[in-house]
FINU-843924 format. One record per residue (C-alpha): x, y, z; residue in three letters. Coordinates in Angstrom, 2 decimals. Layout:
<pases>
<pase u="X" v="Y" w="Z" res="ALA"/>
...
</pases>
This chain:
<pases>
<pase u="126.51" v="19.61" w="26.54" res="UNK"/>
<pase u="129.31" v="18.52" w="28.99" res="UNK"/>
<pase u="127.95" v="17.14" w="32.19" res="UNK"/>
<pase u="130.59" v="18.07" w="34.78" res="UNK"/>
<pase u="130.39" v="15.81" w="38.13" res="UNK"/>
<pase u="130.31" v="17.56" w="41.57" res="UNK"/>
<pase u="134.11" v="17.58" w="42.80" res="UNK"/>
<pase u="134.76" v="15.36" w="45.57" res="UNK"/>
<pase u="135.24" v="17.30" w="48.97" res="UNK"/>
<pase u="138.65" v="17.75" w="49.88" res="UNK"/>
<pase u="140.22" v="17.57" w="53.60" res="UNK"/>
<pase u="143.36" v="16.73" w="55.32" res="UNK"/>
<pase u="143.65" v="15.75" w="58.86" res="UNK"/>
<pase u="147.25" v="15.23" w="60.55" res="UNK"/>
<pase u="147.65" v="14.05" w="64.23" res="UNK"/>
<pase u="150.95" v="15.36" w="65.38" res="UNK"/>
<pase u="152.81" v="15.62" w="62.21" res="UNK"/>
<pase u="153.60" v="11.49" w="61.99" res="UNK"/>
<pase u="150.47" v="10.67" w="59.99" res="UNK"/>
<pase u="147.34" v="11.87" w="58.44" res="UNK"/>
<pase u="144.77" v="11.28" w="55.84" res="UNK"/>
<pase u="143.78" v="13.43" w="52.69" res="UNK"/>
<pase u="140.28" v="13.29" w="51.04" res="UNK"/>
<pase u="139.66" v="14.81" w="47.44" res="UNK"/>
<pase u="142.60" v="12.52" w="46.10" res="UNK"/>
<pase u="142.00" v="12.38" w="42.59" res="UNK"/>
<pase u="145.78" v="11.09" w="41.58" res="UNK"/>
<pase u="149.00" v="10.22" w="42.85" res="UNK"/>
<pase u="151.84" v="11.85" w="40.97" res="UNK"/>
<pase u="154.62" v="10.72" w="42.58" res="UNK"/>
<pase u="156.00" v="9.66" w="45.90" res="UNK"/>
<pase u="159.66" v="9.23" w="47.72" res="UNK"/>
<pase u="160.80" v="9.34" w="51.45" res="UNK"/>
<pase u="160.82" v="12.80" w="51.05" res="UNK"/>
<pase u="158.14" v="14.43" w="49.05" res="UNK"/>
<pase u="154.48" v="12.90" w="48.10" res="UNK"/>
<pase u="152.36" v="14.67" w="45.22" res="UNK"/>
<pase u="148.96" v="14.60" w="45.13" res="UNK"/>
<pase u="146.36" v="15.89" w="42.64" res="UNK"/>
<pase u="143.30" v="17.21" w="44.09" res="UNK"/>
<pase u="139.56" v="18.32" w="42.71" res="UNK"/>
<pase u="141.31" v="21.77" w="44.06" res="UNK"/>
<pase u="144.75" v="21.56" w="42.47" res="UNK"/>
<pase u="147.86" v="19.73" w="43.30" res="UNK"/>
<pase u="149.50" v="18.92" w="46.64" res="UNK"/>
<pase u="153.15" v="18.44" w="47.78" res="UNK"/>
<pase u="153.29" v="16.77" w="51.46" res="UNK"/>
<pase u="156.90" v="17.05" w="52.03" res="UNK"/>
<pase u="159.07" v="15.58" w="55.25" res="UNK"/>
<pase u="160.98" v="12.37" w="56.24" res="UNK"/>
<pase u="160.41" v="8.76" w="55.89" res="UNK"/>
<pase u="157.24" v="9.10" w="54.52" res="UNK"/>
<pase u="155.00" v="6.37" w="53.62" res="UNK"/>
<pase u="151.73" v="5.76" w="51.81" res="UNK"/>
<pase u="149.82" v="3.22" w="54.02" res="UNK"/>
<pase u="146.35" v="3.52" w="52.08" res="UNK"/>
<pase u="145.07" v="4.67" w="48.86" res="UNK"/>
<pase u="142.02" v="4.60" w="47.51" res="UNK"/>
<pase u="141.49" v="6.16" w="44.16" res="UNK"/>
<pase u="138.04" v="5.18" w="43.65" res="UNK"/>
<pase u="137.32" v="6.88" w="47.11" res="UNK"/>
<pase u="139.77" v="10.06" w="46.57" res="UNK"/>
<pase u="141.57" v="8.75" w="50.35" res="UNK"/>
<pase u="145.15" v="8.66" w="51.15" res="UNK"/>
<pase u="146.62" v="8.05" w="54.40" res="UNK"/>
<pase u="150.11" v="8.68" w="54.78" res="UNK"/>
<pase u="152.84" v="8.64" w="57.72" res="UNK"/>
<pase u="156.08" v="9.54" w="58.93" res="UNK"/>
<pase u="157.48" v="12.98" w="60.04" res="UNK"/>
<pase u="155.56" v="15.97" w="58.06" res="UNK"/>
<pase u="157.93" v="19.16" w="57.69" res="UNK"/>
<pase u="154.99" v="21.19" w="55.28" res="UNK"/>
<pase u="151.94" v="20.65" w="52.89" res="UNK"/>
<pase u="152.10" v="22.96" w="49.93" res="UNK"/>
<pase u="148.76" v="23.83" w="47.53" res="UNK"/>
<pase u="149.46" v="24.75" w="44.02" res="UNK"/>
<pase u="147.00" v="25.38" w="41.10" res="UNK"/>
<pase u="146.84" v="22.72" w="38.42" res="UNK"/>
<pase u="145.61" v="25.21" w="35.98" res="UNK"/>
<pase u="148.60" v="27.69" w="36.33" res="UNK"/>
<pase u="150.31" v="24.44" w="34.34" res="UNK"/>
<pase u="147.99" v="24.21" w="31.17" res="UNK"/>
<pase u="147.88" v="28.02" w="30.68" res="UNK"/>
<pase u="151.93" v="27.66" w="30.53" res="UNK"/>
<pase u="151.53" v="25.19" w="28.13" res="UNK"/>
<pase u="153.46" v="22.29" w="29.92" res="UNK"/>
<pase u="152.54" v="19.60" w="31.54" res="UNK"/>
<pase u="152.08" v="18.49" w="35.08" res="UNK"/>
<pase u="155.16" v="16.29" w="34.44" res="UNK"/>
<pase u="157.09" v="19.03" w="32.90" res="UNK"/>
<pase u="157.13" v="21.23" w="35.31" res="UNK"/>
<pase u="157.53" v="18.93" w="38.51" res="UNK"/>
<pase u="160.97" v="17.47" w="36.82" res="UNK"/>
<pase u="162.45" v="20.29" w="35.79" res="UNK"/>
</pases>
């Protein structure tokens, strides 16, 4: 029998869109000025805006802080990607 842990819980906190912190981190799928990725225990996020940095990252801990100038934070399921049959990869560079 599979044991399945407890998922991590998941928050974000920004203080006037120039930084913030997400909990529930459980990988970092990419990151530019423009656009960081994030999977979550709740499915993957896309932090997009300018001049954005990653100033901490814990993986062990599921934490990311980031900062510069947040435009938008979009949720997406992780699962709508295995029933298509692609990849995570696949379908971010397409």
């Amino acid at each position: 029998m599979e044991d399945k842990l407890p998922a991590r819980a998941h928050n974000i906190a920004f203080s006037n869109r120039k930084s913030g912190s997400i909990t529930g981190v459980k990988d970092v799928i990419s990151f530019d000025l423009k656009t960081i990725v994030l999977e979550t225990e709740y499915g993957m996020i896309s932090v997009k805006g300018h001049d954005l940095h990653v100033n901490r990252l814990s993986v062990e801990k599921g934490e990311i802080d980031i900062s510069g100038t947040i435009d938008g934070v979009i949720y997406s399921d992780v699962n709508s990607y295995a029933k298509k049959g692609e990849s995570v990869f696949a379908r971010l560079f397409k």
